[in-house]
C-alpha positions as CSV (number, residue, x, y, z in Angstrom):
1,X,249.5,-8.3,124.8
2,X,247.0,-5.6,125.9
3,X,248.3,-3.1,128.1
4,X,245.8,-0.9,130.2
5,X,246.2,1.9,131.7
6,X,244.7,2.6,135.4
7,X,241.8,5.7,135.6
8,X,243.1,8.6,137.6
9,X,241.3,9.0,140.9
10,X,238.8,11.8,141.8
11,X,240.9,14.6,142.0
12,X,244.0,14.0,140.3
13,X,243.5,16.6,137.2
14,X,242.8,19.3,139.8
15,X,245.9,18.5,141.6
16,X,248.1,18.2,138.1
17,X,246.4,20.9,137.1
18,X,247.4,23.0,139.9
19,X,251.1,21.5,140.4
20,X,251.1,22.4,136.1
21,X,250.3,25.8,137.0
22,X,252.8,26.5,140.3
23,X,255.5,25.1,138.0
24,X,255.0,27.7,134.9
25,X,257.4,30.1,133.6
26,X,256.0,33.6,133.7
27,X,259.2,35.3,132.3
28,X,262.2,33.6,130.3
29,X,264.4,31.0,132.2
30,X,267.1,33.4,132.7
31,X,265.2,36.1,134.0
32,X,263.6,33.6,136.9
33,X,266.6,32.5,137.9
34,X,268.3,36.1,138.0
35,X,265.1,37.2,140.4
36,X,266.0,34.5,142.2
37,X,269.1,35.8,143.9
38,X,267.5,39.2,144.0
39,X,267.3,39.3,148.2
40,X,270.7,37.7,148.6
41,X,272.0,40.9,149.6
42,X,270.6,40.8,152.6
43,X,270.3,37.5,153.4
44,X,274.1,36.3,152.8
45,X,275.4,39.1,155.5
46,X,273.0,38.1,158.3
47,X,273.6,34.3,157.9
48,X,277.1,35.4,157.8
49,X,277.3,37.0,160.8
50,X,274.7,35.0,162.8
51,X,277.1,32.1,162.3
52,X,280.3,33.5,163.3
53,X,279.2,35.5,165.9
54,X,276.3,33.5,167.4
55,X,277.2,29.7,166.2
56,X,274.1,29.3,164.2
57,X,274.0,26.3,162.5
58,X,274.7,27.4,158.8
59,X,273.6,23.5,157.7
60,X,270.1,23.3,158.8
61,X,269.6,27.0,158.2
62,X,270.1,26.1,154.4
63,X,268.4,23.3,154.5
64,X,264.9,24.5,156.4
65,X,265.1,27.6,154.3
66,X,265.5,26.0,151.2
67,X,262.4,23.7,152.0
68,X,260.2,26.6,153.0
69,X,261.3,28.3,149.4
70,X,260.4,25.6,147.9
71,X,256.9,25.2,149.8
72,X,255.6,29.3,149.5
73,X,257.1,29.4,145.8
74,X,254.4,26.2,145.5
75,X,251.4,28.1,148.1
76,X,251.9,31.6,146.9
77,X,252.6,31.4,143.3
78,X,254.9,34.5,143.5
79,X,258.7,34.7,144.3
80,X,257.6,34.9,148.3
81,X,260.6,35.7,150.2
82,X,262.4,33.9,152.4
83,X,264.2,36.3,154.8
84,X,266.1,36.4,158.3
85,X,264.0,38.2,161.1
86,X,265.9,41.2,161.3
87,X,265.7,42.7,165.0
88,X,266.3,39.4,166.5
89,X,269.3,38.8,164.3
90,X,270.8,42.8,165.4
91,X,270.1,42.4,169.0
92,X,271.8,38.8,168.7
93,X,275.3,40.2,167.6
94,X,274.7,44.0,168.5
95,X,273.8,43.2,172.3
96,X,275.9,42.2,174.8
97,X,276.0,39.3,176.3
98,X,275.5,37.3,172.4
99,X,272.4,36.0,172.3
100,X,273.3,31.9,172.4
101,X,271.6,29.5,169.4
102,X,268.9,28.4,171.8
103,X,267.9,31.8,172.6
104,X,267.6,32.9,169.1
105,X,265.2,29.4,168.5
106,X,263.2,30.9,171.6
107,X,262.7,34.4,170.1
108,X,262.3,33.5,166.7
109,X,259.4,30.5,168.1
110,X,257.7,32.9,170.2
111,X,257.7,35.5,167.6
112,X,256.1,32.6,165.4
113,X,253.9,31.9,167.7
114,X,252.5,35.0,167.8
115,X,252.1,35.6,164.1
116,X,250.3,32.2,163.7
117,X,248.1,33.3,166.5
118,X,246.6,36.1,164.8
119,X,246.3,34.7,161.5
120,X,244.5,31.5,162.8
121,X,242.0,33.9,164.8
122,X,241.8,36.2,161.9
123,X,242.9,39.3,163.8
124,X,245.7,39.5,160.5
125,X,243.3,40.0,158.1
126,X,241.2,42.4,160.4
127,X,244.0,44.5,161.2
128,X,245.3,44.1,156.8
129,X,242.0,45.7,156.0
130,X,241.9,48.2,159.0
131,X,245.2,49.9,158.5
132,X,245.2,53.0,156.3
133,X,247.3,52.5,152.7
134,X,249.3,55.4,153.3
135,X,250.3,54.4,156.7
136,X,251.6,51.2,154.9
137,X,253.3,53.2,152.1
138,X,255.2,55.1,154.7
139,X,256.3,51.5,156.4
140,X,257.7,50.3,153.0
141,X,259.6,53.8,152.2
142,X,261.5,53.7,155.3
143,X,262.3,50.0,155.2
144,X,263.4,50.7,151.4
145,X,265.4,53.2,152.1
146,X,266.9,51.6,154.8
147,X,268.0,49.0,153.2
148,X,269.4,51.3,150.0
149,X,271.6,53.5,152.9
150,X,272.7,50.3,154.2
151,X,273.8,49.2,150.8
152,X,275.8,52.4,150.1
153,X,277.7,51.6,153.4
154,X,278.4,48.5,152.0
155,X,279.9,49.3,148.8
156,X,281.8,52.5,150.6
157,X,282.9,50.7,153.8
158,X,284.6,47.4,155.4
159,X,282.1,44.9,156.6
160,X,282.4,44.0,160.3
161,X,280.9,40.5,160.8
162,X,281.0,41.2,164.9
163,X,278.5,44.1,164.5
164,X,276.8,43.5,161.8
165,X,277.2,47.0,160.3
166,X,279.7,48.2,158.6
167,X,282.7,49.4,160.1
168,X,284.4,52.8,159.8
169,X,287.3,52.1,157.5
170,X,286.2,53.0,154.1
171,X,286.8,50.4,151.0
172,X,289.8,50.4,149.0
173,X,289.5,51.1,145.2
174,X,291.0,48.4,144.4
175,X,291.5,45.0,145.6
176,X,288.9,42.0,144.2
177,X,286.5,43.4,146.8
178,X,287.3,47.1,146.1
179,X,285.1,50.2,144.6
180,X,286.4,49.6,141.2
181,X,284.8,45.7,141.3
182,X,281.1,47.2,142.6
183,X,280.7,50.3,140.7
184,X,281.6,48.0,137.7
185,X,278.8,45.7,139.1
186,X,276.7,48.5,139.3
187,X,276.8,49.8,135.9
188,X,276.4,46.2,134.4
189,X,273.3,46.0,136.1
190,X,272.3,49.6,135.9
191,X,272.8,49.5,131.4
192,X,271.2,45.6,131.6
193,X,267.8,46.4,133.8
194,X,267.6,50.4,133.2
195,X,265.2,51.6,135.6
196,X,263.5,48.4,136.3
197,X,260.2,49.1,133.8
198,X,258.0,46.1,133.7
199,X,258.4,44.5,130.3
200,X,254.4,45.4,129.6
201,X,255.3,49.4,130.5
202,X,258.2,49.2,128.4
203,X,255.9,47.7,125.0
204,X,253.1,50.4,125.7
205,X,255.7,53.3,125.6
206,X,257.4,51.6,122.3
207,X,254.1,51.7,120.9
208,X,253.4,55.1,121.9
209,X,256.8,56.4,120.5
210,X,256.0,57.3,116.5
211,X,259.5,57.9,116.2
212,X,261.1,54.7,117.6
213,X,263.7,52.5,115.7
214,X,263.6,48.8,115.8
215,X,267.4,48.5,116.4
216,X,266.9,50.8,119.7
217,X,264.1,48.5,120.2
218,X,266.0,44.8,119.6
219,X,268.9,46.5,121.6
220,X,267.0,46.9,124.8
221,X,265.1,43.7,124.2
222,X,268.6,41.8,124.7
223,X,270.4,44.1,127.1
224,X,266.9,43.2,129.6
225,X,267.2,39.4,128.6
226,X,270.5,39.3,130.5
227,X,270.6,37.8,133.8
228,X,272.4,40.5,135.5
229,X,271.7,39.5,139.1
230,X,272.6,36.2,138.3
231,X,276.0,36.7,136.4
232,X,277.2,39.5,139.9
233,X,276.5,36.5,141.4
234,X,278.5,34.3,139.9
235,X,281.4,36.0,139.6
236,X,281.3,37.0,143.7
237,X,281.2,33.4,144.1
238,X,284.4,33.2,141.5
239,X,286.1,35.4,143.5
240,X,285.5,34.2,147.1
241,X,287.9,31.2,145.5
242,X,291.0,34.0,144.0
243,X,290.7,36.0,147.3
244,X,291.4,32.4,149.4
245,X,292.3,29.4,147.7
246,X,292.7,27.6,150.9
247,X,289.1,27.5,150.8
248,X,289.3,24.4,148.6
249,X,291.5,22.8,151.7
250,X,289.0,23.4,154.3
251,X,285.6,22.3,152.3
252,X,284.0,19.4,154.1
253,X,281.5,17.1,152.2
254,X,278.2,15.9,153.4
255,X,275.3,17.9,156.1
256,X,276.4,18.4,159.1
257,X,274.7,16.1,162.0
258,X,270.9,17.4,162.8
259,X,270.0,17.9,166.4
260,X,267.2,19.1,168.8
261,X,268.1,22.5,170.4
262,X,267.7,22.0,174.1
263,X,265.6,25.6,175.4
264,X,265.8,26.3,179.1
265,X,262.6,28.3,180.6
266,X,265.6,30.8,181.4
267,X,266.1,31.0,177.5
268,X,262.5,31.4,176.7
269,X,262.3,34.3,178.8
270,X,265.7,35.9,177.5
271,X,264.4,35.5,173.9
272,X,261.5,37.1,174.4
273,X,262.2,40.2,176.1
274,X,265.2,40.9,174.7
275,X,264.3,39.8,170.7
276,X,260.7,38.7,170.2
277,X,259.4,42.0,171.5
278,X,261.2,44.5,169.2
279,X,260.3,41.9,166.5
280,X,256.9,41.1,166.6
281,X,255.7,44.3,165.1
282,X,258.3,44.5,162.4
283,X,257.2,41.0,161.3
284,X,253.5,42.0,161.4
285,X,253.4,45.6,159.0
286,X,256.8,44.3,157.0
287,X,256.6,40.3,156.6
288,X,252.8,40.2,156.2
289,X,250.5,43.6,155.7
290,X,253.4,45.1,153.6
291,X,254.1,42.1,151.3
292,X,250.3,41.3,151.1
293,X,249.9,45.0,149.9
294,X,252.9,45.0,147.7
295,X,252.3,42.0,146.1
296,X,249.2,43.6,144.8
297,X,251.3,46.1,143.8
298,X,253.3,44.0,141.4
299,X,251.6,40.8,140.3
300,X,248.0,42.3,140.5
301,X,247.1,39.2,143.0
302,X,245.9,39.8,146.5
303,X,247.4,37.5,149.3
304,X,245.5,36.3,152.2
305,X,246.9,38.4,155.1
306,X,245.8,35.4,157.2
307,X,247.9,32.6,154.9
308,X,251.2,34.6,154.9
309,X,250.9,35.3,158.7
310,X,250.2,31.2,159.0
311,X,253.1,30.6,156.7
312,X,255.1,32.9,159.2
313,X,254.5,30.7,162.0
314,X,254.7,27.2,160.6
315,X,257.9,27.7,159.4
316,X,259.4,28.8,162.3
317,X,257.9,26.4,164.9
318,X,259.3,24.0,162.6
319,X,262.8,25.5,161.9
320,X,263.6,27.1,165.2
321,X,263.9,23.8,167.1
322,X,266.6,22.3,165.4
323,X,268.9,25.7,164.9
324,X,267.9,27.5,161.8
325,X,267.8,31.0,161.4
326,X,264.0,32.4,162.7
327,X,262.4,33.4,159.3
328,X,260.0,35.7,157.6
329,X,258.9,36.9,154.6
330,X,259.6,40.7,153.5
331,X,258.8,43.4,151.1
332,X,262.3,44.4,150.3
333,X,263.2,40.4,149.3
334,X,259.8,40.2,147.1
335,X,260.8,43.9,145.9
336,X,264.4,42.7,145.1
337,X,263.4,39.7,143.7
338,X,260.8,41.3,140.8
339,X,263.5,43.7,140.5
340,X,265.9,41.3,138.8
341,X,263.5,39.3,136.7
342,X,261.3,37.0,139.3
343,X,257.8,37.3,138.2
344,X,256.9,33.0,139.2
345,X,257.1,30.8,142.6
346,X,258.8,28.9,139.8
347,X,261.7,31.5,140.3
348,X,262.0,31.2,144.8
349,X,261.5,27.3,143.7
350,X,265.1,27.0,141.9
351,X,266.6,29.1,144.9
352,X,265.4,26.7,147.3
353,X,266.7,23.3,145.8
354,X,270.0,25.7,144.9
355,X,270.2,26.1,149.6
356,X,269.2,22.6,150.0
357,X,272.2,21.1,147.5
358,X,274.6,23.4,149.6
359,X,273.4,22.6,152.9
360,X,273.7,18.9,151.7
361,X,276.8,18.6,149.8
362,X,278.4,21.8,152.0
363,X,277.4,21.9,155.5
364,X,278.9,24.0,157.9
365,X,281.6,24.7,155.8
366,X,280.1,26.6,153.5
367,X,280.7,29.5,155.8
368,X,284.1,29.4,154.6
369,X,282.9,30.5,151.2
370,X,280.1,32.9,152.6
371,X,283.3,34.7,154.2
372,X,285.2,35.7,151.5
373,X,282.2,36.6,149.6
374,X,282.4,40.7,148.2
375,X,280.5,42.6,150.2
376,X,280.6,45.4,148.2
377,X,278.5,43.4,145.2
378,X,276.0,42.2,147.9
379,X,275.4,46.2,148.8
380,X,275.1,46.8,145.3
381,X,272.5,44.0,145.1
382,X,270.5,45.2,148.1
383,X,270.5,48.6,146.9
384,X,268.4,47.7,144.0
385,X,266.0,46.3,146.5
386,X,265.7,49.1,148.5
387,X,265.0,51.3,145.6
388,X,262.3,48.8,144.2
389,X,260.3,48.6,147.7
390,X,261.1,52.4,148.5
391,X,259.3,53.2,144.8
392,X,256.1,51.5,145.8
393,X,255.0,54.6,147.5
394,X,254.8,56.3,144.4
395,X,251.0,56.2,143.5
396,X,250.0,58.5,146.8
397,X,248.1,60.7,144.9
398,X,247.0,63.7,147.5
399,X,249.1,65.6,149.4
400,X,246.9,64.7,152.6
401,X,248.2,60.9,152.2
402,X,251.9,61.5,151.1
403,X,252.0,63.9,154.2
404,X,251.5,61.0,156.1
405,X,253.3,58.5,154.9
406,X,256.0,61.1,155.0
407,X,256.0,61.8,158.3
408,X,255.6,57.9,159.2
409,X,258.7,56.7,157.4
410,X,260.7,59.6,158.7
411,X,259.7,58.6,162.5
412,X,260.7,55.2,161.5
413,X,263.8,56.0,159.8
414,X,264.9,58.4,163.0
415,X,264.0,55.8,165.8
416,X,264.9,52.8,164.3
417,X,261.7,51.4,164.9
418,X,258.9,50.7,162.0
419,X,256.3,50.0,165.1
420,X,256.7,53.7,166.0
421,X,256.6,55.3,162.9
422,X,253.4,52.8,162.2
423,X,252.2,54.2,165.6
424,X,252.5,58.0,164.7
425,X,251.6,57.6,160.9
426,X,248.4,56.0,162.3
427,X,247.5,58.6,165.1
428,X,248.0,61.5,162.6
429,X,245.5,59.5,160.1
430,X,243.2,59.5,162.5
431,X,243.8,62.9,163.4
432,X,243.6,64.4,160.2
433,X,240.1,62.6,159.9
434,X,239.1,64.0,163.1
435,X,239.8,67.4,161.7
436,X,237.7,66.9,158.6
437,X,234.6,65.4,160.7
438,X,231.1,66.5,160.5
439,X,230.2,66.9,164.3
440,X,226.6,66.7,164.1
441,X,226.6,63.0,161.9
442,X,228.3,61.8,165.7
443,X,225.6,63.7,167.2
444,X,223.9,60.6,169.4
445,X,221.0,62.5,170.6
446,X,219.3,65.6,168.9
447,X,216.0,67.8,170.4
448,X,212.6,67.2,168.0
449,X,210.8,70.2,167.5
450,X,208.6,69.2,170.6
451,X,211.3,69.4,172.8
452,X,211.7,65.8,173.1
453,X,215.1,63.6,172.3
454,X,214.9,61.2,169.3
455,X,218.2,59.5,168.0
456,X,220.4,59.9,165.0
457,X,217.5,57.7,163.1
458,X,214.4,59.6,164.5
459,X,212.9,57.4,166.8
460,X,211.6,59.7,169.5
461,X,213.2,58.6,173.4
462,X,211.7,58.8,176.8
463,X,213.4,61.4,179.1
């Protein structure tokens, strides 16, 4: 009997060929999926939080963000973040009253809102290509920093879920979420990743070397084949289980029910002044200008300022409405997760279906597990990111730009606020080139040698 076999339609191999290419290894399996818990240090502790503090549904926060991992690790190609929007998650828990789950939805929406705006318009891309580097560079400093003094409180200091910071009692040695169980994370990491040299800078300096021995050579080979991120991981998540065995008791099978968050006009304008406000500029330099120029940076690919910024949006006017956690991307998770191995979509791909089993199989109460989870290995994680993101501000060449981006990050770092350090790191740019301008090339009118006016170009005028 003949069998045949049905033509592919017009467009097919393109499409194939594109899925082929999204779904590629760029770096071994290990590696991939050892970048891919590279920004869990931050993300864990918010989700935390948000859901003990604020009731945020820890189910369909898993789920959506799982799905929208899976969807940029497809678009972008790179390990695109998936992160909590910082300032609206702070002023949630940090402010008093709480912020309730349907004004969180309202801030994070109207912050989405407002990003998809100005990437459908295309004022993201104008304002991408308008915005001096080193004003960016001092943006990513002081968020990378940040995020490495937060870690270091983290590792030093108890956790307080009801602030979000930690507290002021500092961590016992030893304990299974003691000193002695992070610096020892720490080191493993530390003798398994080195400095964090991209496997191509680490050949050419082998090469260079005349003096080099192979075993030194097959040594480090190994030690940077080990999935270091991955194997912290794993053993936090071991030892959720040893500090509280009841957890097993109180697991609960199967997603929690979806449903439509109900958001008064008295919510709206709560979540906007209050959150969407101090967040809209974060999200702007950090979740799109600073992870369009950073990943440049690493992957040698420029991202559409106007995509990400869409992506922004989309995600959250999707999310937001039935009670996940408002969204973005950001430099320190894509700086985390190439930090730990993560060069692929491939690698934000495997984290995604990894949230989407939990939120399935787990539901709400995976918070029970989230809970007993070692802080002080999460800081140790997030300081790695912070130290990646901070180090992209290392190729400002003259001291004229590292003055600025200086002097930006430090206003940042001072006053809390990245839209103020942007703000003074841009008027001293300006300022600087207003020092070092040529008066008479602004000259609009200029006398002719009859005594006549004729414009920059010559062309004599009428007085």
């Amino acid at each position: 009997m003949e069998t045949t076999t049905s033509p592919l339609l017009p467009g097919d191999h393109s499409r194939c060929g594109w899925l082929r290419r999204r779904l590629r290894l760029k770096n071994p399996l290990s590696s991939e999926l050892s970048g891919a818990v590279g920004d869990l240090g931050t993300f864990i502790p918010i989700v935390l939080t948000l859901t003990l503090v604020s009731n945020l549904d820890l189910s369909a926060t898993l789920i959506f963000t799982g799905f929208y991992n899976i969807a940029t690790g497809l678009l972008f190609d790179i390990p695109m973040p998936v992160q909590p929007m910082k300032s609206i998650a702070a002023v949630a828990v940090s402010e008093s009253p709480h912020l309730t789950p349907s004004q969180i939805a309202a801030a994070g929406a109207s912050t989405a809102a407002t990003l998809l705006l100005l990437g459908a318009t295309g004022a993201m891309s104008f304002l991408y290509n308008l915005i001096p580097l080193p004003v960016v560079r001092g943006v990513q400093l002081s968020q990378g920093l940040q995020f490495a003094f937060t870690a270091i409180k983290y590792v030093r200091f108890n956790y307080d879920t009801a602030t979000l910071k930690p507290s002021s009692s500092p961590r016992t040695w030893l304990g299974l979420d003691g000193l002695i169980v992070a610096l020892a994370a720490l080191l493993f990491i530390i003798l398994s990743t080195g400095s964090g040299n991209d496997d191509r800078d680490t050949e050419e300096e082998e090469d260079a070397a005349e003096t080099s021995i192979n075993d030194s050579r097959r040594r480090l080979r190994l030690l940077s084949s080990i999935p270091s991120a991955l194997i912290v991981f794993v053993i936090g998540l071991v030892l959720c289980f040893i500090r509280d065995p009841s957890i097993f008791k109180d697991l609960k099978f199967g997603p929690s029910k979806f449903h439509i968050l109900k958001i008064t006009w008295e919510d709206w304008k709560i979540g906007f002044v209050r959150a969407a406000i101090p967040q809209i500029p974060l999200s702007v330099l950090n979740s799109v200008i600073a992870v369009c120029k950073l990943s440049n940076d690493l992957f040698d690919k420029e991202l559409s300022a106007t995509t990400v910024s869409v992506s922004v949006g989309v995600m959250n006017l999707i999310g937001c409405w039935f009670g996940a956690m408002p969204v973005c991307h950001g430099a320190g998770g894509l700086a985390g997760q190439y930090r730990f191995g993560a060069r692929s979509g491939l690698s934000v791909i495997f984290l995604g279906i990894g949230k989407l089993v939990v939120g399935l199989v787990f539901g709400n109460s995976f918070v029970r597990i989230l809970s007993q989870f070692p802080i002080g290995i999460l800081g140790v994680l997030l300081l790695f990111a912070g130290i990646e993101l901070a180090m992209a501000s290392k190729d400002m060449n003259t001291k004229e730009e590292s003055f600025i981006m200086l002097v930006c990050a430090a206003v940042s770092m001072t006053g809390s606020s990245a839209a103020l350090g942007f703000g003074c790191g841009l008027g001293l740019y300006l300022l600087l080139k207003l020092r070092t301008l040529d008066c008479s090339s602004v000259t609009l009118f200029s006398r002719s040698s009859d005594g006549s006016q004729v414009d920059s170009g010559g062309t004599p005028r009428l007085v």
